[in-house]
Wavefront OBJ file of the C-alpha trace (Angstrom):
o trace
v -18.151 22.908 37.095
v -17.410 26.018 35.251
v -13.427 24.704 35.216
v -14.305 21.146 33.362
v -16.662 23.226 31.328
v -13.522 25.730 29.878
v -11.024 22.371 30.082
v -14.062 20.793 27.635
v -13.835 23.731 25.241
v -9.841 24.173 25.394
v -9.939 20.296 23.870
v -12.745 20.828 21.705
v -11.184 23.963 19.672
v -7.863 22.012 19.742
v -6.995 21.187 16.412
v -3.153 20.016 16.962
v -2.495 16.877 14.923
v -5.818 17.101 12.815
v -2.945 17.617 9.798
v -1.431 14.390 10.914
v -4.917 12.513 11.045
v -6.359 13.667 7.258
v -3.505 12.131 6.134
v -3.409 9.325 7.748
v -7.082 9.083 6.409
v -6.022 9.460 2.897
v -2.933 7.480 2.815
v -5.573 4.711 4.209
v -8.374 5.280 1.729
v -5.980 4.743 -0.501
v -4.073 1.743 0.707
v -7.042 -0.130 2.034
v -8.616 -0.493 -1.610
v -5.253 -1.563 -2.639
v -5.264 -4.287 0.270
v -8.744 -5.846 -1.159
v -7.513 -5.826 -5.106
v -4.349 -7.276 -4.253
v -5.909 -10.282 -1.904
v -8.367 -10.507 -4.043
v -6.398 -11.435 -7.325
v -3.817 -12.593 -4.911
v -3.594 -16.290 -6.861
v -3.817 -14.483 -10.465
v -0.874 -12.455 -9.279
v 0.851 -15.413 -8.350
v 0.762 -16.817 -11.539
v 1.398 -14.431 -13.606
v 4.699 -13.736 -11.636
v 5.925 -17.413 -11.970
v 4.945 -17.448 -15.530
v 7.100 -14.234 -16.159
v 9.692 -15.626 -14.246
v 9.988 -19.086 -15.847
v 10.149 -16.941 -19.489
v 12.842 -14.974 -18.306
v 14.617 -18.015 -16.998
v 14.308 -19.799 -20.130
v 14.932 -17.133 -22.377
v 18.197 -16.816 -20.352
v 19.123 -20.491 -20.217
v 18.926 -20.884 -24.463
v 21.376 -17.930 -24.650
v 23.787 -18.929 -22.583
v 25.146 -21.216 -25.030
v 24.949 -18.732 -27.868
v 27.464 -16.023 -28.902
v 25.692 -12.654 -28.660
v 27.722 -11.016 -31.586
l 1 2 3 4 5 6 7 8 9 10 11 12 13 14 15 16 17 18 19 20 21 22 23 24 25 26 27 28 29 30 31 32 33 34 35 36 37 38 39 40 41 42 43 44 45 46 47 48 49 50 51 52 53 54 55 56 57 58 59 60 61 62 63 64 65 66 67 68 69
């Protein structure tokens, strides 16, 4: 009993890879929040993007027939 007792204690004070887990933790309380806002405004996003592109692509389209000097 007094062995599993010592092996118990050996684990406990182990702290290899607690390093590794905080920042795992951080990199997810970070990315997690992220997650939501982006699913969230997932459709506003969308638009926006397809709106930005359809600019560009018109903006590009009227000066392809122009000289640009």
């Amino acid at each position: 009993m007094r062995k599993l007792l010592n092996l118990a204690m050996r684990i406990h004070r182990d702290e290899r890879g607690a390093e590794g887990l905080e920042k795992l933790l951080i990199i997810a309380a970070i990315v997690l929040p992220l997650l939501a806002v982006l699913l969230y405004f997932k459709d506003y996003i969308v638009e926006w993007v397809q709106e930005s592109s359809d600019e560009v692509r018109d903006d590009s389209d009227s000066s392809l027939g122009q000289d640009p000097f």
